[in-house]
C-alpha positions as CSV (number, residue, x, y, z in Angstrom):
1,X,0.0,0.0,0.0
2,X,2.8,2.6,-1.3
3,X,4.7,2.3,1.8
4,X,2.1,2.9,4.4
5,X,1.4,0.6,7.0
6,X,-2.6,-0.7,6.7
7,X,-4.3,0.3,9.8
8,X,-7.1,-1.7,11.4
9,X,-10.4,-0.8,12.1
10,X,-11.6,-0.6,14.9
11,X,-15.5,-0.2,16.8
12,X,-13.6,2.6,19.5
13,X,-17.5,2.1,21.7
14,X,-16.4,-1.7,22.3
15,X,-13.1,-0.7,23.5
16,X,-14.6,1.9,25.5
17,X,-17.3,-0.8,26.6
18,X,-14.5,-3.6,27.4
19,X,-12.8,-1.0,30.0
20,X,-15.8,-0.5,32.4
21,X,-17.2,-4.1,31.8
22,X,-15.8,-5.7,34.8
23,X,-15.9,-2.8,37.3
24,X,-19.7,-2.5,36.6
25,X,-19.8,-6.8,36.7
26,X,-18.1,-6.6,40.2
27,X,-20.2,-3.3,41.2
28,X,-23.3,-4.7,40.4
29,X,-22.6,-8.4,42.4
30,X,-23.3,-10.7,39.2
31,X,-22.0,-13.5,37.4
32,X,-18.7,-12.2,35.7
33,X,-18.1,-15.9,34.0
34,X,-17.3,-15.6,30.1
35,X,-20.6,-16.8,29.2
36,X,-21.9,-14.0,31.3
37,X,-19.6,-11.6,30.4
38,X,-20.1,-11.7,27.1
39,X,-23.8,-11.6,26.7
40,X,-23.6,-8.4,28.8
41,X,-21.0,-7.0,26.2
42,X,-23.2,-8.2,23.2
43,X,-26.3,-6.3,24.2
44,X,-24.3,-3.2,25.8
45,X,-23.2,-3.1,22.5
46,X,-26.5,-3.7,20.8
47,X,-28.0,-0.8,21.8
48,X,-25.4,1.4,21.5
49,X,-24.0,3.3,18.2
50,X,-20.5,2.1,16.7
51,X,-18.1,4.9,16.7
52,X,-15.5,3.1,13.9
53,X,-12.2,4.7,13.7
54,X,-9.0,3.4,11.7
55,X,-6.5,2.8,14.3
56,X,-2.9,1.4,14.8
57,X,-2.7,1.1,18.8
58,X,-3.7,3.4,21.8
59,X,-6.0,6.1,20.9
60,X,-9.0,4.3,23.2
61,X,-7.7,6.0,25.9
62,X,-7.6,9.3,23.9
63,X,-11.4,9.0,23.1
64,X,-12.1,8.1,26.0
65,X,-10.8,11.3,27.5
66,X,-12.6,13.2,24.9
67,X,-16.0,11.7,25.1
68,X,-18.7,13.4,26.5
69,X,-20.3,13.2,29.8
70,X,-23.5,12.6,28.2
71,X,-21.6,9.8,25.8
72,X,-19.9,8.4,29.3
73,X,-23.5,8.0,31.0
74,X,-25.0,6.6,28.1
75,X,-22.3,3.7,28.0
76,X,-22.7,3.0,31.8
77,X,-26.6,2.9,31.4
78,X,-26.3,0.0,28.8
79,X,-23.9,-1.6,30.3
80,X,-26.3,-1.4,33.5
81,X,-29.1,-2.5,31.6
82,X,-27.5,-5.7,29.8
83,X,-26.3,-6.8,33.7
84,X,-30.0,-6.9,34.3
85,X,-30.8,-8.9,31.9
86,X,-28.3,-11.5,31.9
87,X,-28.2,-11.5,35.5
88,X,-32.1,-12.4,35.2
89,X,-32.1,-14.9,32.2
90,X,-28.2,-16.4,32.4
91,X,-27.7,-18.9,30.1
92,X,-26.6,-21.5,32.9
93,X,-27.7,-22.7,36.1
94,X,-27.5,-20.0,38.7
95,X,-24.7,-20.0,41.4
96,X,-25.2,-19.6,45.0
């Protein structure tokens, strides 16, 4: 590509998703397995927009900084949501 290095892209909302995933598993008290943790990603994610951006390495953190509060509170609130579902339909036995 004449030189240039191809970048990757990269959906910068499921980085920023991914970073306060397990705080808001382990705040919240649920299930954090895999299984678990994934399904709460996957709808987090669902009803959120992609923000795509090409990207080599780093610039999460970047965003992150930049984003909004508004942007910031709508990410926590889907994340919050998605923990409510999963934690009442899991898809495996409940613990405990």
């Amino acid at each position: 590509m004449d030189g240039q290095k191809e970048r990757a892209i990269r959906n910068i909302t499921e980085d920023v998703v991914d970073i306060y995933l397990d705080d808001c598993i382990k705040k919240a008290g649920v299930c954090g397995c895999p299984r678990c943790r994934a399904d709460i990603l996957a709808l987090a994610l669902n009803s959120l927009p992609p923000h795509y951006a090409a990207t080599n390495t780093g610039p999460v953190y970047v965003r992150l900084g930049a984003m909004s509060p508004q942007s910031q509170a709508d990410i926590l609130t889907a994340i919050m949501n998605a923990i409510h579902v999963v934690e009442g339909k899991p898809h495996h036995e409940k613990q405990g």
